[in-house]
C-alpha positions in Angstrom: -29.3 24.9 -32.5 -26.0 23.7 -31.7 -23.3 22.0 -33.3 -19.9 22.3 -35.1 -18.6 23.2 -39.0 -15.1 22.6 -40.3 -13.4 24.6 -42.9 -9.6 25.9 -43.3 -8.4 24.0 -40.1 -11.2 26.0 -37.5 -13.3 24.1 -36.1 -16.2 26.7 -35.4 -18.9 26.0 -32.4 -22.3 27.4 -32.4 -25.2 27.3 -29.6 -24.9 26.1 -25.8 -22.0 24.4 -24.5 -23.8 22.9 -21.5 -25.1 19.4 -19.8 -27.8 19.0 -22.8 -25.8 19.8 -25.5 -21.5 18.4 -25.1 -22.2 15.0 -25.4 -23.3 16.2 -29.3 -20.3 18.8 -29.9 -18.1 16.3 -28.9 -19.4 13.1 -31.2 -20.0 15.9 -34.2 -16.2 17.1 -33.4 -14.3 14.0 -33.1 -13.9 13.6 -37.4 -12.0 16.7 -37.1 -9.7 16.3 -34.1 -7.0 14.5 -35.6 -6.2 17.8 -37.2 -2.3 18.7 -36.4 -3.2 22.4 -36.2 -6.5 23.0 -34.8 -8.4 26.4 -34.0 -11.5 26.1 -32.0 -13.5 29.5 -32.9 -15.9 29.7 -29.4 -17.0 33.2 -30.8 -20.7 31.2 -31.3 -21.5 30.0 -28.0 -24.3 31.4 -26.3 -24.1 29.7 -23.0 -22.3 27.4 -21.4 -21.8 25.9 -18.0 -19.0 23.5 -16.4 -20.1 21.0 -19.1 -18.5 23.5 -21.8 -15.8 23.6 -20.1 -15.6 19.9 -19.5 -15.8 19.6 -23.3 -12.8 22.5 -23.5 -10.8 20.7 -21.2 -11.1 16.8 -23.1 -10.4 18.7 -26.2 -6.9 19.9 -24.5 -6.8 16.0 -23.4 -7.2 14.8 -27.1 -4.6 17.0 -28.2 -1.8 16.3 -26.0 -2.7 12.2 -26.6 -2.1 13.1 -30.6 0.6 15.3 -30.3 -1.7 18.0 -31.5 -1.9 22.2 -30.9 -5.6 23.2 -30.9 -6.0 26.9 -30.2 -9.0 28.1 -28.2 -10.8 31.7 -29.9 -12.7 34.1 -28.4 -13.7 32.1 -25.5 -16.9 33.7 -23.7 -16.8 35.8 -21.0 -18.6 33.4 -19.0 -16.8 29.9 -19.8 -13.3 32.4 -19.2 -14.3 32.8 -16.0 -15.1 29.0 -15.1 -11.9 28.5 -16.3 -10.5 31.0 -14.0 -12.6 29.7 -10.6 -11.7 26.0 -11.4 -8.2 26.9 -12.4 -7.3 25.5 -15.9 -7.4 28.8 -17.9 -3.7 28.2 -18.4 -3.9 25.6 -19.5 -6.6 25.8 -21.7 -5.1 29.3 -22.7 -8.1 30.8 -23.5 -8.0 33.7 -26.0 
């Protein structure tokens, strides 16, 4: 199953990030973006496709419109390198 918990300012993901499954994460997520300091633990994810990273990358969006530091954790190998081939793993600064 996917979906999100909160506690201690990480927001931790669990499941696949892909087509089927962002549109959740994101509504389920949105409570807990207004954070100031936000870590997004990725360590969960099982899959994910350009959706995931879509997600990832209006995550970053969110925080720059609040004025806000998320921190991506132990991305996947996989959603890494989707970030590499379409070019935003700087600025996603995947970890």
């Amino acid at each position: 199953m996917t979906g999100v918990s909160f506690a201690d300012n990480v927001l931790k993901v669990e499941g696949d990030l892909t087509l089927a499954s962002v549109t959740a994460v994101l509504k389920q997520s949105k409570k807990f973006l207004s954070s100031n300091d936000l870590t997004i633990d990725l360590s969960d994810v099982k899959h994910s496709d350009s959706a995931g990273l879509a997600l990832l990358c209006e995550w970053r969006r969110e925080a720059g419109r609040l004025g806000a530091t998320y921190r991506f954790l132990h991305a996947p190998s996989q959603l890494c390198k989707l970030a590499t081939l379409s070019r935003v793993n700087t600025l996603l600064n995947l970890e």
